[in-house]
N, C-alpha and C positions, 0 to 999 in steps of 0.2 A: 504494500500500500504506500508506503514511504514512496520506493521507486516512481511510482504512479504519477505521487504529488509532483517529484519533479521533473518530470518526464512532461506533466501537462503544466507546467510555468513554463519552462522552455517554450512548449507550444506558442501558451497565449504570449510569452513575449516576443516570437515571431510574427504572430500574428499581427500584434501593436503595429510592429514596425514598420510592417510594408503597407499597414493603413495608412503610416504618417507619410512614408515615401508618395504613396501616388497620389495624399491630400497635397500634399505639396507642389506635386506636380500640377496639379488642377490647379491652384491656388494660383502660382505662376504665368498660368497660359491665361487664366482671365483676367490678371492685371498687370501688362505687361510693363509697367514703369519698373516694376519690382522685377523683372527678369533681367539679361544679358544687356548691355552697351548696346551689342548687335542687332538686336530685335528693331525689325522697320515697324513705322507705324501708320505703314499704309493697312488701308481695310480700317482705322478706327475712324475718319472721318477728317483729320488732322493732315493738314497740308506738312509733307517732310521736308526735313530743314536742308537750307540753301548752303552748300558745301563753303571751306574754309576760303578755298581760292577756286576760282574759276568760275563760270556761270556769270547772270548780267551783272553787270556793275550798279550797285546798292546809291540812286543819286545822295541821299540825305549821308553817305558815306562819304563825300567829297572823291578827289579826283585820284586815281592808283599812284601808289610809290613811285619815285622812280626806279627804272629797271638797276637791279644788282650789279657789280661787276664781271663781267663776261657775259652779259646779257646782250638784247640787240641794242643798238646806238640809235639816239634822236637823229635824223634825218631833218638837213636845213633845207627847208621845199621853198627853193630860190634857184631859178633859170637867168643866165642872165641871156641879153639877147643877140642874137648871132649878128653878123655883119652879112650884108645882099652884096658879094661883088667884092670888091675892096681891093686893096693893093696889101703887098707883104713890105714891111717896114723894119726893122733890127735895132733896138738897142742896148748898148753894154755899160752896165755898172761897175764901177772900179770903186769897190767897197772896202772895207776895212779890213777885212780877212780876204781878198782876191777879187777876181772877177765875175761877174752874174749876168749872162747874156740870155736877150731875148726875140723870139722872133713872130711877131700877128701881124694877125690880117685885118685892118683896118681900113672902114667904109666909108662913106661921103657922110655918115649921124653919128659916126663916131663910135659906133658899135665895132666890138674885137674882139676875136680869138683868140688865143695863144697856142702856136704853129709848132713852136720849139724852142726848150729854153736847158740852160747848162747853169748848177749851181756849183759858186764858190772853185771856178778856177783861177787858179795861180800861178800857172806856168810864166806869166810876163811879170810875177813881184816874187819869182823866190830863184836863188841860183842864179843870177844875169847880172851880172857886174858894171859890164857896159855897156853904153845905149846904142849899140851895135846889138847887141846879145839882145835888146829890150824889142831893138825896131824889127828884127827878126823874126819872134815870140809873136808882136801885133801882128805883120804880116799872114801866118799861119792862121793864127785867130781868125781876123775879118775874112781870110779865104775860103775856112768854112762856113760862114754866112753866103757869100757871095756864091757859091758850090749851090747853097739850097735855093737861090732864086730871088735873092734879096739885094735891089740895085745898090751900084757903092754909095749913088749919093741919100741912099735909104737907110742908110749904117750912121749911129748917130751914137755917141759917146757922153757920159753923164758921171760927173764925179761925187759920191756922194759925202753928205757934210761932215760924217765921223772919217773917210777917208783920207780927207784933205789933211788932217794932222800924222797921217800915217809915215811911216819912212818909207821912200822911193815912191813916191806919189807923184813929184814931179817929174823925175827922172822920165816915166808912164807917160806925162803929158806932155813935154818934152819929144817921145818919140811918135805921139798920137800926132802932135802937129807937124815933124818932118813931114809927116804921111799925106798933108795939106786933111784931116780931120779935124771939125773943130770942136772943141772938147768943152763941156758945159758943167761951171760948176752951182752950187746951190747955197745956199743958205739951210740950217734946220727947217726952220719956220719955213720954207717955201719948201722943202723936201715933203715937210708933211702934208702940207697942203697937195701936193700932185701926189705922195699917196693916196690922199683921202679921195683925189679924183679917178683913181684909179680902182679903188677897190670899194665905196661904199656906194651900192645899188641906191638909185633914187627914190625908189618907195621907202627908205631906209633912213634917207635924209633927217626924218623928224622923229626917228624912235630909237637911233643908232650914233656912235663912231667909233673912231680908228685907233687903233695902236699900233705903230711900227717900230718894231723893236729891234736895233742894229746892234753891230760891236762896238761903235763908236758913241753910238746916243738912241735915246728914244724920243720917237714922237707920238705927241696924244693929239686928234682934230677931230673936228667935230663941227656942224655949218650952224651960224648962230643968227637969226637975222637975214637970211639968204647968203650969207656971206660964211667963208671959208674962216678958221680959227685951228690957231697949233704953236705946241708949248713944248719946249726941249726939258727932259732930263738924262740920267744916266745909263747908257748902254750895256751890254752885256759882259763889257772887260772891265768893267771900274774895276774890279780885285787887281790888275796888275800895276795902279795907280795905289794900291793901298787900301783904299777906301773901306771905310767899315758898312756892312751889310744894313746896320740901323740907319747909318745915315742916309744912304739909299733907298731904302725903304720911306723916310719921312718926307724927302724931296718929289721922289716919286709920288707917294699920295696928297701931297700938295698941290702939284700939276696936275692927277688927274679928279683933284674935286672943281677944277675949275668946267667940269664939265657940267652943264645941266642938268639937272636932275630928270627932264625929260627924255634926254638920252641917252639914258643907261639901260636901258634894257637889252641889247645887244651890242657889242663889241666887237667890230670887225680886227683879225690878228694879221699881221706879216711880220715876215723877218725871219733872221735864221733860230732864233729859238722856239718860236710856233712851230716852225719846220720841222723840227726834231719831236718836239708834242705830239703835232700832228700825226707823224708818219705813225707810232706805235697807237695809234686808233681809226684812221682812215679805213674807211671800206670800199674796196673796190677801187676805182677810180673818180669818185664822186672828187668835184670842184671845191664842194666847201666841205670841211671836217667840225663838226661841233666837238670842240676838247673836253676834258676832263677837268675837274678842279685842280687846281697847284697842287696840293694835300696828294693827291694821286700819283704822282710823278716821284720819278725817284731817277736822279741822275748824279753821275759819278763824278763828273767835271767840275772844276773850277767855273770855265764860262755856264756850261749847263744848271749850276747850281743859283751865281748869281742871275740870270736870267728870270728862273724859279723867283728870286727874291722882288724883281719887277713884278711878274703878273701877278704873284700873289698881293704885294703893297695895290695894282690895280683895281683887284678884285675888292679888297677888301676898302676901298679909299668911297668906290662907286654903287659897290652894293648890285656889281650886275651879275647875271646867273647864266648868261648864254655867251659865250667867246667862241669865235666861228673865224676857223681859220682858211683863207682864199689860197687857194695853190697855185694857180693863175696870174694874183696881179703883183704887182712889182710900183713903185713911185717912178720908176725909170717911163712906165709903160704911162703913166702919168704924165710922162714927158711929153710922150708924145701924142696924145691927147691935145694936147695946145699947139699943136704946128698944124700948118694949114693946109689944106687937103691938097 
């Protein structure tokens, strides 16, 4: 009898247990907040909820992130406009770090293309001692222009204003004028102006401007009143004059707060530090490259770094968010913009 007793405990305590088991189970399926994470809650009448990412954009959400790094790049949706016809024109920059040759095609509105262009040679300022050795070097030079189609008296020479102080700059002009070339120099202040003729689109006029940032100097313009405006600071070599970063930095954003506050919303870039920006984000062959913030960049140079220390004091003087680098234009090209068809 003993046996029995417990023989039939065991039972009913089996029995307990698999009642709790499948009350459980019941209990579950009809309230499913209390079940799995997983459980959809379609069939209760409840609209299912709108995924973390993806699906429409939520307006009262404002506008998406921008995209991550290595994501796709903002795309600047600006054409400029082609030239009908035109003639091909060439000219050469003798810049502070060597020569910057260029070659469009130029229309009776002044509309251009840019056909071919060579950055930052230096074969006519490094190794030539004498202006034998120099007038030699230009010879080759204009040869290859003249090889692609580009009349001689189409070839037009531009010294620019951080070069003028450069050593053998004369020597250069010198052998440009044996050549009977007449060699044009500038002022900053007019340097920047025919960049800004050069690279800032006229719908652009009133929401934009320029920064050209050389080895020799920077210039900031901007059109104020209908009228053109441009302010020199320090170029991309101040370090081999000494010069302290800070200082640079406070000159810098002193020049460029004299820009309107209406025209900061984009920043048109040139120069050879864009250049280098640019290349490590350009897609494709696109004309203009929207950069990266300064914070972004990481470069190992002396020039490369103070560069950095420009656009960033830019960035931060003006409060703008879109720097859009032109592959295209050049102040040289600027130049010739103002000669007459």
């Amino acid at each position: 009898m003993q046996r029995l007793t417990v023989a039939g405990r065991l039972i009913i305590t089996a029995v307990v247990l698999v009642a709790l088991y499948f009350g459980f189970r019941y209990f579950s399926a009809t309230h499913p907040v209390l079940g799995p994470a997983t459980e959809s809650a379609a069939g209760s009448g409840a609209a299912a909820p709108v995924p973390a990412t993806g699906g429409a954009l939520n307006p009262a959400a404002g506008p998406p992130a921008p995209a991550a790094a290595g994501g796709p790049r903002p795309a600047f949706a600006y054409e400029a406009p082609a030239p009908v016809g035109g003639k091909l024109k060439g000219v050469v920059e003798l810049g502070a770090s060597g020569f910057n040759s260029f070659i469009v095609r130029l229309d009776g509105q002044k509309n251009w293309h840019l056909e071919k262009a060579e950055f930052g040679n230096s074969l006519v300022m490094e190794n030539m001692a004498s202006d034998a050795d120099v007038r030699q070097g230009l010879k080759a030079y204009i040869g290859k222009m003249l090889d692609y189609g580009v009349g001689g008296r189409d070839i037009h020479f531009v010294v620019s204003s951080g070069a003028l102080k450069a050593t053998g700059t004369q020597q250069i002009v010198r052998a440009l004028k044996s050549l009977n070339y007449v060699v044009n120099t500038v002022t900053p202040e007019r340097e920047g102006v025919l960049g800004l003729r050069a690279v800032l689109p006229p719908a652009y006029a009133d929401k934009a401007f320029v920064v050209d940032m050389g080895s020799g100097n920077t210039k900031i313009s901007w059109v104020s009143g209908g009228q053109p405006r441009s302010v020199e600071t320090y170029g991309a070599k101040y370090f081999e004059k000494g010069t302290a970063d800070d200082v640079v930095a406070a000159d810098v954003k002193a020049k460029a707060q004299q820009v309107p506050a209406g025209l900061r919303q984009t920043c048109f870039l040139i120069g050879g530090i864009p250049f280098e920006l640019a290349k490590k984000v350009r897609q494709g062959k696109e004309r203009y490259t929207v950069l990266d913030a300064a914070s972004a960049y990481q470069l190992d140079n002396a020039k490369g770094k103070a560069g950095l220390n420009i656009y960033r004091a830019v960035a931060e003087a003006t409060g703008c968010q879109q720097f859009v680098f032109d592959w295209d234009a050049n102040f040289t090209i600027g130049y010739l913009l103002t000669l007459p068809n």
